[in-house]
C-alpha positions in Angstrom: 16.1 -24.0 -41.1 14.9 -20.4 -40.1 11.9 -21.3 -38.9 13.3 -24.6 -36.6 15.7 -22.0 -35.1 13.2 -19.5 -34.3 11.0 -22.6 -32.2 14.1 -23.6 -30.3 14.8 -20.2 -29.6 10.7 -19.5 -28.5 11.0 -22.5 -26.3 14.0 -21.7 -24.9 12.1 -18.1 -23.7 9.3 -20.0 -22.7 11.2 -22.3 -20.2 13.0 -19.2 -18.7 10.1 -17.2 -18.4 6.8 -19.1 -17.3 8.5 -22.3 -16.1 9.6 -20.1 -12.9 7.0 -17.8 -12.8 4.8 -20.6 -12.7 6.8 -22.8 -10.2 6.6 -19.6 -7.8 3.0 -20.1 -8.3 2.6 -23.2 -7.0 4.6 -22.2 -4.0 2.6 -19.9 -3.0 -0.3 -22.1 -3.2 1.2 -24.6 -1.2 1.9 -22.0 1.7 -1.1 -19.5 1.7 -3.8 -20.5 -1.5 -5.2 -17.3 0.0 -2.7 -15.2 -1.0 -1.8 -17.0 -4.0 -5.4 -16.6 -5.2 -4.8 -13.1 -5.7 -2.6 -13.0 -8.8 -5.5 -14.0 -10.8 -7.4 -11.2 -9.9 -5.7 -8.3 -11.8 -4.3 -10.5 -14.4 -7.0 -9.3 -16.6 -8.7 -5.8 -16.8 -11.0 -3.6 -19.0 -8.3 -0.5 -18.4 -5.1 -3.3 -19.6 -7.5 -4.8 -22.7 -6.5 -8.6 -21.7 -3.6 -10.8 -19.8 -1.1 -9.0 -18.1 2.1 -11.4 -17.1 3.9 -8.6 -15.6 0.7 -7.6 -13.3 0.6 -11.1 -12.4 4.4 -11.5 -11.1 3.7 -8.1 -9.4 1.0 -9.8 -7.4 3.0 -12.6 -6.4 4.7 -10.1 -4.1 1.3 -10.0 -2.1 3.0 -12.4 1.0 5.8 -9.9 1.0 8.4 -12.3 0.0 10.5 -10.6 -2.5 10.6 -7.3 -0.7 11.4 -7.2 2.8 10.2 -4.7 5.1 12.7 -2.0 5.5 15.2 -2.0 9.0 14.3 1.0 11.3 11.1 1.2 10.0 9.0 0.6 13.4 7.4 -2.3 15.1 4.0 -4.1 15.4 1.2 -3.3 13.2 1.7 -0.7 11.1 2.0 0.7 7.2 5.5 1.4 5.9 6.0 3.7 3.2 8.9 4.2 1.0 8.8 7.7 -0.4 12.2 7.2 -2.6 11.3 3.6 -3.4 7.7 4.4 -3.6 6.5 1.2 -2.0 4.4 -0.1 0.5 4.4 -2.6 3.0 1.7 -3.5 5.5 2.9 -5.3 8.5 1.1 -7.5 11.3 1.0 -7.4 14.7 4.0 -9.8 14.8 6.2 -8.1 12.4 5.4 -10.1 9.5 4.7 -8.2 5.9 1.0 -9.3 4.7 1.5 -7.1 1.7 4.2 -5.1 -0.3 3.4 -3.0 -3.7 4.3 0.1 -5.6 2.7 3.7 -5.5 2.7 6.8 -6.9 3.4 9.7 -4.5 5.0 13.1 -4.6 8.9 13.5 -4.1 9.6 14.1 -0.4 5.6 14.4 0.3 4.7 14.1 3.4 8.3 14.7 5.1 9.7 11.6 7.0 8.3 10.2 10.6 5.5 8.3 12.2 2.4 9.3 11.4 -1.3 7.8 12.2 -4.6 7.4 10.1 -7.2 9.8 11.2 -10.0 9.9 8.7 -11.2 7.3 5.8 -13.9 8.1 2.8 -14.7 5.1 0.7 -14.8 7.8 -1.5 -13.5 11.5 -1.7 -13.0 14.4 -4.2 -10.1 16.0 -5.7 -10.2 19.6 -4.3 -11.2 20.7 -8.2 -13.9 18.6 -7.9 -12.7 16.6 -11.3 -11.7 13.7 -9.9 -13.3 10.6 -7.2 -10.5 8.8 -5.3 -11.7 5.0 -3.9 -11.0 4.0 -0.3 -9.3 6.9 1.0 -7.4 6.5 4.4 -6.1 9.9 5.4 -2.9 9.8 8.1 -0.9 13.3 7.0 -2.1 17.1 6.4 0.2 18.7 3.8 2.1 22.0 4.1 0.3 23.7 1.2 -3.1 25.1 2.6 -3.2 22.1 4.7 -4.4 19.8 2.6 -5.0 16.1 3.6 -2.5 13.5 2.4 -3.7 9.9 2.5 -3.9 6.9 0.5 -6.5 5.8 -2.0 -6.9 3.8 -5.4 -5.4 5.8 -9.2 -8.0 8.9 -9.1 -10.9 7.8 -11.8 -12.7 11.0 -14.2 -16.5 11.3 -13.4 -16.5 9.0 -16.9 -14.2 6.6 -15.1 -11.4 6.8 -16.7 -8.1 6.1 -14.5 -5.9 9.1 -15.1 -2.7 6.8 -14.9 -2.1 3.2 -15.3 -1.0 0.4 -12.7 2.2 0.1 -14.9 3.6 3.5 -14.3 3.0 3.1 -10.3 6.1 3.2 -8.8 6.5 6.7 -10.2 6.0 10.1 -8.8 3.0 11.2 -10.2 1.0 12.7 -7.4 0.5 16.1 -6.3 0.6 15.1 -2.7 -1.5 11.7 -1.7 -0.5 8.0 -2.5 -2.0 6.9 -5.1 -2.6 2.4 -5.2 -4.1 0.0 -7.8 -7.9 -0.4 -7.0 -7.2 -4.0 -5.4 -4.2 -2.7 -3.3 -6.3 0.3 -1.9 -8.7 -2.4 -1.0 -6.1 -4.1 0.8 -5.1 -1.0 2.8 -8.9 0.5 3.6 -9.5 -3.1 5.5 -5.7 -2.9 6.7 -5.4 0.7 8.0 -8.3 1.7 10.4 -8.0 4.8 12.5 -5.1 5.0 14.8 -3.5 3.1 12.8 0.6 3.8 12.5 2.3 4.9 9.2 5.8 5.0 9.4 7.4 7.4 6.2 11.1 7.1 5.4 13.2 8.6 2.6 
């Protein structure tokens, strides 16, 4: 009797779990099989040791449909980015978001406005020299000793070790830049090119 319990009560987790998560799948295939390609990419990764099912709902929000851009937030192409949400959106010419993910900034770092990008490294350095930083795009200078703030993938150890995971973005973490999953720093270095506009709010 235990055991015929426990399987109704496994399928009944199963059907409220992965039936939607899958049906939302399939959706986004229908509308952009581009875009719905890309939750298999991270779904899997030597730093996660295997299947991730919360990575792979996180991707879905690639299309930007379960987060919408922020009101007052600009116009045109641009980067949003949340600093008390810690999320990012990246939005088209005709104000439609092409991508929307978490971060892992510094509290109130850089302070609110509209900024631009003015420098990209596909890779930099931490100051320490410690640290390499993937697909930096620079648009801020910080207040302390003028450091540049930008954006780039989780910082990697010359071993190549991440020094946080893609679970704990969303947190703040950083000592000043923006800190992305590898494939979302991808996303912004062929999003954000020079003069490109970065709108910060709270």
């Amino acid at each position: 009797m235990h055991g015929s319990s426990r399987t109704r009560r496994l399928k009944v987790v199963r059907s409220r779990v992965f039936l939607p998560a899958l049906s939302l799948l399939c959706a986004l295939f229908v509308a952009s099989p581009a875009a719905a390609s890309a939750p298999f990419e991270l779904m899997s990764s030597p730093h996660r040791g295997g299947f991730d099912a919360r990575a792979m709902l996180d991707r879905l929000e690639l299309v930007g449909r379960f987060t919408p851009v922020p009101a007052d937030s600009g116009e045109g192409r641009r980067v949003v980015y949340s600093n008390g949400d810690q999320r990012v959106w990246l939005v088209d010419d005709g104000d439609k978001v092409v991508a929307s993910y978490l971060v892992s900034g510094r509290r109130n770092v850089p302070a609110a406005g509209t900024y631009s990008v003015y420098s990209r490294s596909e890779w930099s350095g931490s100051y320490g020299g410690g640290l390499r930083m993937q697909h930096m795009v620079r648009f801020a200078v910080g207040t302390n000793r003028g450091w540049a703030i930008g954006f780039h993938a989780i910082p990697i150890t010359h071993a190549g070790n991440p020094i946080q995971s893609e679970s704990e973005l969303g947190q703040f973490r950083s000592a000043g830049c923006v800190r992305q999953a590898p494939a979302d720093a991808a996303l912004m270095w062929e999003f954000a090119r020079v003069s490109t506009p970065v709108v910060v709010i709270p």
